[in-house]
C-alpha positions in Angstrom: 81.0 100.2 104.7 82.1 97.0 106.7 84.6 94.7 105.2 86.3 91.4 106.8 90.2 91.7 107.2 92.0 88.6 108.0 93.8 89.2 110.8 96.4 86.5 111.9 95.8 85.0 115.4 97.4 86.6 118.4 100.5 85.6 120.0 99.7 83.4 122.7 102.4 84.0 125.1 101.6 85.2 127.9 97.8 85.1 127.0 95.3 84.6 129.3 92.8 82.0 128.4 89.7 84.2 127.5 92.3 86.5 125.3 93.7 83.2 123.3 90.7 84.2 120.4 91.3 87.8 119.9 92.2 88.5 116.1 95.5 89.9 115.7 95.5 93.6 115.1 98.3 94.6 112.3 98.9 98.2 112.8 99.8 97.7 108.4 96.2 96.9 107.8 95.6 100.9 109.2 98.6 102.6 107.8 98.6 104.8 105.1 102.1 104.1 103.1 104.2 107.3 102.0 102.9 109.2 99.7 100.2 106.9 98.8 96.9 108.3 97.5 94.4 107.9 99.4 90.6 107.7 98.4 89.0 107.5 101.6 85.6 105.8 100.4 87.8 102.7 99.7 88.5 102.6 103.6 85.9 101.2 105.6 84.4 103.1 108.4 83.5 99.6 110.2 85.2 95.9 109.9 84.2 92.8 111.5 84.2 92.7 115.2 87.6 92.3 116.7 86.2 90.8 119.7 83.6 88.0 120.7 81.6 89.4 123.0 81.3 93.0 125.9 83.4 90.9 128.4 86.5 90.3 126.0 86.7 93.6 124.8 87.1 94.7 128.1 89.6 92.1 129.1 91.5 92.9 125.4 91.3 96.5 126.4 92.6 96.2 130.2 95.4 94.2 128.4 96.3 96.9 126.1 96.1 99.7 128.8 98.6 97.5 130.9 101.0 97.1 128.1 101.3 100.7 127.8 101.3 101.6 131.3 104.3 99.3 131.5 105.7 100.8 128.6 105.4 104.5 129.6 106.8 103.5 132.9 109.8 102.9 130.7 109.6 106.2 128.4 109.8 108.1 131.8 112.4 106.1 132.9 114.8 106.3 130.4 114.0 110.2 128.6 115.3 109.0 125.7 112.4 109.5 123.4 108.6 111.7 123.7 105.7 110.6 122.3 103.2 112.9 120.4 99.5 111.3 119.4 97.3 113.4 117.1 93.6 112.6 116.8 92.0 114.0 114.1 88.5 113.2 112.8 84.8 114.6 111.4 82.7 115.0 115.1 81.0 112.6 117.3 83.7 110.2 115.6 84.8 108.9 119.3 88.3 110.8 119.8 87.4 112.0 123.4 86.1 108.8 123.8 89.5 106.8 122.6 92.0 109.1 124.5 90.0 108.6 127.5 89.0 104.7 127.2 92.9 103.6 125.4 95.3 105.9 128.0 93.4 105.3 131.5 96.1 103.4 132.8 99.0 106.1 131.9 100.3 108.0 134.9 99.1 111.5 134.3 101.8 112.9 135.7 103.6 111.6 132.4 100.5 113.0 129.9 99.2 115.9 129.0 96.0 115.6 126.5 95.9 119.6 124.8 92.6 120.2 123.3 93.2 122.5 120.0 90.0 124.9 119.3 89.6 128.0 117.8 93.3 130.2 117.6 93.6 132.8 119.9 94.3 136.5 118.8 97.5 136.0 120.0 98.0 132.9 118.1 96.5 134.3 115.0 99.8 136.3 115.1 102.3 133.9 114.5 103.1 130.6 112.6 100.2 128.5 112.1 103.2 125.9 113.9 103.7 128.0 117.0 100.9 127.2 119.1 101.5 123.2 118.7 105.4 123.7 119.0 104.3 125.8 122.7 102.8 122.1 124.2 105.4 119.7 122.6 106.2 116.3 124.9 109.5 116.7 126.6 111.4 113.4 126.5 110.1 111.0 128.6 106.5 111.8 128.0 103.6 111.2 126.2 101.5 114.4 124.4 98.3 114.1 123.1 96.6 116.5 121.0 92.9 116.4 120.3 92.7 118.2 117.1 95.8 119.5 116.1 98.3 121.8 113.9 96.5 119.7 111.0 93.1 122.3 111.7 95.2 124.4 109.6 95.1 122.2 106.7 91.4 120.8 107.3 89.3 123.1 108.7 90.9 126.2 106.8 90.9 123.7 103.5 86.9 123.9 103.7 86.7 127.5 105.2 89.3 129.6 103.2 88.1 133.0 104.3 89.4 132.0 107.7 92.9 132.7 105.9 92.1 136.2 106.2 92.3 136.3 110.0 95.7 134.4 109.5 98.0 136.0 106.4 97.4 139.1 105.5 94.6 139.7 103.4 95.6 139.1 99.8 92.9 138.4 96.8 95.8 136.9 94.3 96.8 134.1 97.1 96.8 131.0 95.3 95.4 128.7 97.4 96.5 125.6 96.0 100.4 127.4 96.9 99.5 128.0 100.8 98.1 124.4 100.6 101.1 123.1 99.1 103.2 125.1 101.5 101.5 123.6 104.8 102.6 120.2 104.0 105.7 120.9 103.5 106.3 123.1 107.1 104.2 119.9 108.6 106.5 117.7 106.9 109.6 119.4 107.7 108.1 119.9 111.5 107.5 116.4 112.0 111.1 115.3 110.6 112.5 118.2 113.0 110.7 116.4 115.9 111.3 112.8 115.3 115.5 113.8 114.9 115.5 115.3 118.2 113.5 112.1 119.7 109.6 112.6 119.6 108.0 109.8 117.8 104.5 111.1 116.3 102.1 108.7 116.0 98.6 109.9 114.2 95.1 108.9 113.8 92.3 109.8 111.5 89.1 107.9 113.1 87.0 107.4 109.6 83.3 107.7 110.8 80.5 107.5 107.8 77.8 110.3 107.3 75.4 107.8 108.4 76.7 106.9 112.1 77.6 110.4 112.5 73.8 111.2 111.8 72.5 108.6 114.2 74.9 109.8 117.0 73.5 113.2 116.6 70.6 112.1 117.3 71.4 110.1 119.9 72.6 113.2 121.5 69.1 115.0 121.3 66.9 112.4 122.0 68.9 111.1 125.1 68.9 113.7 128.1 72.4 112.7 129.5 73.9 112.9 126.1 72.4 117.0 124.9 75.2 118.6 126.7 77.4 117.2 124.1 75.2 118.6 121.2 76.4 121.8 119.6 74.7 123.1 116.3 78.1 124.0 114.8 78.6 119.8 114.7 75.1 120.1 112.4 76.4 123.5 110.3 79.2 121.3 109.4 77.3 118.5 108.0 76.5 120.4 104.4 80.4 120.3 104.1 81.2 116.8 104.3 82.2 116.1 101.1 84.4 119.0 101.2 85.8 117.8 104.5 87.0 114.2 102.9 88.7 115.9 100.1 90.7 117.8 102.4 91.6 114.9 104.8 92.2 112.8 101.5 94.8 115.3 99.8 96.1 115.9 103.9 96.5 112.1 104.6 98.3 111.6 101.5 100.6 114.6 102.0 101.9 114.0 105.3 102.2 110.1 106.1 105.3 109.7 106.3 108.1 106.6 107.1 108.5 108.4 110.3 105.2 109.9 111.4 102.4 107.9 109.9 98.7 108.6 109.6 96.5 105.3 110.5 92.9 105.5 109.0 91.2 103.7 112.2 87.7 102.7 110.9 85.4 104.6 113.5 81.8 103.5 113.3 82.0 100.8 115.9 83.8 102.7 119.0 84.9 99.3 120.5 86.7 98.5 117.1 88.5 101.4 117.2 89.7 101.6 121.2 91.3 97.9 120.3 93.0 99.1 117.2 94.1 102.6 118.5 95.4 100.9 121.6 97.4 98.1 119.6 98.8 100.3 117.5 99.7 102.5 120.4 101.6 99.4 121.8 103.4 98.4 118.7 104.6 101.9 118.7 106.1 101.5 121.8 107.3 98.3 121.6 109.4 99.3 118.9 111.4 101.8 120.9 113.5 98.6 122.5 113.6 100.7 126.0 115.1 99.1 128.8 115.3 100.6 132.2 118.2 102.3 132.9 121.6 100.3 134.3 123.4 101.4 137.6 127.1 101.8 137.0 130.2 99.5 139.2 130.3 103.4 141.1 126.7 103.9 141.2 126.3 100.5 142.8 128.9 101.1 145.2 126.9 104.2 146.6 123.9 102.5 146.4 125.4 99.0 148.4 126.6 101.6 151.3 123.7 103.4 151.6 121.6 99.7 151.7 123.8 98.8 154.6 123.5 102.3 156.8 119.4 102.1 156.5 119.9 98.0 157.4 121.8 99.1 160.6 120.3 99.0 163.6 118.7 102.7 163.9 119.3 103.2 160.6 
């Protein structure tokens, strides 16, 4: 499904010339409110272009990437706040793609990207919370998981019997209760982490059946592309329907004021690097950080230490 949304022009300060026709991106087009339904076939999977051509995205997208290299200059410099990122999505739906194409300019000594696939034994044993709460952001940086804790919640949702290698095998469990019970631990988690300073920021890249088919195949037919084939992505495909109830009821359930999903429609990659990377900004932005202010002592030190290296032989 494509639609037209009517994006108000960009600021142009600061713009450079070819930039001065790119649509404004309003992260509010994206977010789903709290506690808001959501029916998913009412979101599109694709919208109008944002861009005008190959050579604007890129120049839209360099943009971006320098805004938030400039802004997780600041996060590090400041530790006031972390900054979680959750991609979740049905595969071939471009998250790999989006982390890889949206954060190139970050310092990756300030990122760590953590890759969530099937639990350990280990992890098996504890809280279905533990292993995400194990590779947290510490203040100043910037976490990004690919999958998530929200696996638990999706992929479970549409597979109960994996509950059996998770709580202890129970034929009574209502599963509507364990359900029920996720969201709220996810909830409370996500409240937990955004009063002690992480700011979570979440995406659900909304791919149709149909560009998830061709992309499939794009993967068999072109040779550069098989190595990213896997049948389990074609096992899945019987389940879609299953899998959009589950992210409907999930989305619903845990956008919050705080730690909102954004539905990012998915079906044209480019679309969805420029509104990822936006809303990435935005989120940033609205931190307020400023680098960090030397004291009248601090100064002091500094100003004696300026003039011993400006000596001669210093």
């Amino acid at each position: 499904m494509t639609i037209r949304l009517n994006f108000p022009m960009a600021n142009r300060r600061r713009t450079p010339h070819n930039l001065k026709t790119i649509m404004r991106i309003k992260a509010t087009d994206f977010r789903v409110g709290e506690g808001d339904p959501v029916s998913l076939r009412k979101w599109p999977t694709a919208i109008d272009p944002i861009y005008k051509s190959k050579k604007q995205y890129h120049d839209v997208l360099q943009e971006h990437v320098a805004q938030l290299s400039a802004q997780q200059q600041l996060l590090y410099a400041t530790e006031h706040y972390a900054v979680l990122l959750i991609f979740q999505a049905m595969d071939t739906a471009g998250k790999d793609g989006a982390i890889k194409h949206v954060l190139s300019g970050v310092n990756p000594q300030g990122c760590e990207v953590v890759s969530f696939k099937q639990p350990s034994a280990e992890e098996l044993r504890h809280n279905f919370l533990w292993r995400a709460s194990r590779n947290l952001p510490e203040r100043g940086r910037i976490g990004i998981f690919n999958r998530s804790y929200y696996e638990s919640v999706l992929v479970v949702r549409v597979h109960p019997e994996l509950l059996d290698h998770e709580v202890p095998h129970d034929p009574r469990k209502d599963l509507n209760e364990i359900w029920r019970r996720r969201y709220q631990s996810i909830r409370n988690f996500e409240r937990d982490l955004y009063s002690n300073g992480t700011r979570v920021v979440k995406f659900y890249l909304h791919l149709s059946r149909q560009e998830q088919r061709k992309r499939l195949l794009a993967r068999i037919d072109d040779p550069e592309k098989n190595w990213k084939f896997s049948e389990s992505d074609i096992a899945e495909r019987p389940f879609w329907n299953a899998y959009r109830e589950a992210y409907e009821e999930c989305l619903s359930a845990t956008s919050t004021k705080n730690s909102p999903w954004y539905i990012v429609p998915a079906d044209d990659k480019e679309n969805a690097r420029l509104i990822v990377s936006q809303i990435l900004v935005d989120s940033l932005e609205r931190l307020a950080m400023n680098y960090p202010k030397a004291n009248a002592g601090r100064r002091r030190e500094l100003a004696a230490i300026r003039r011993r290296l400006a000596a001669p032989g210093g």
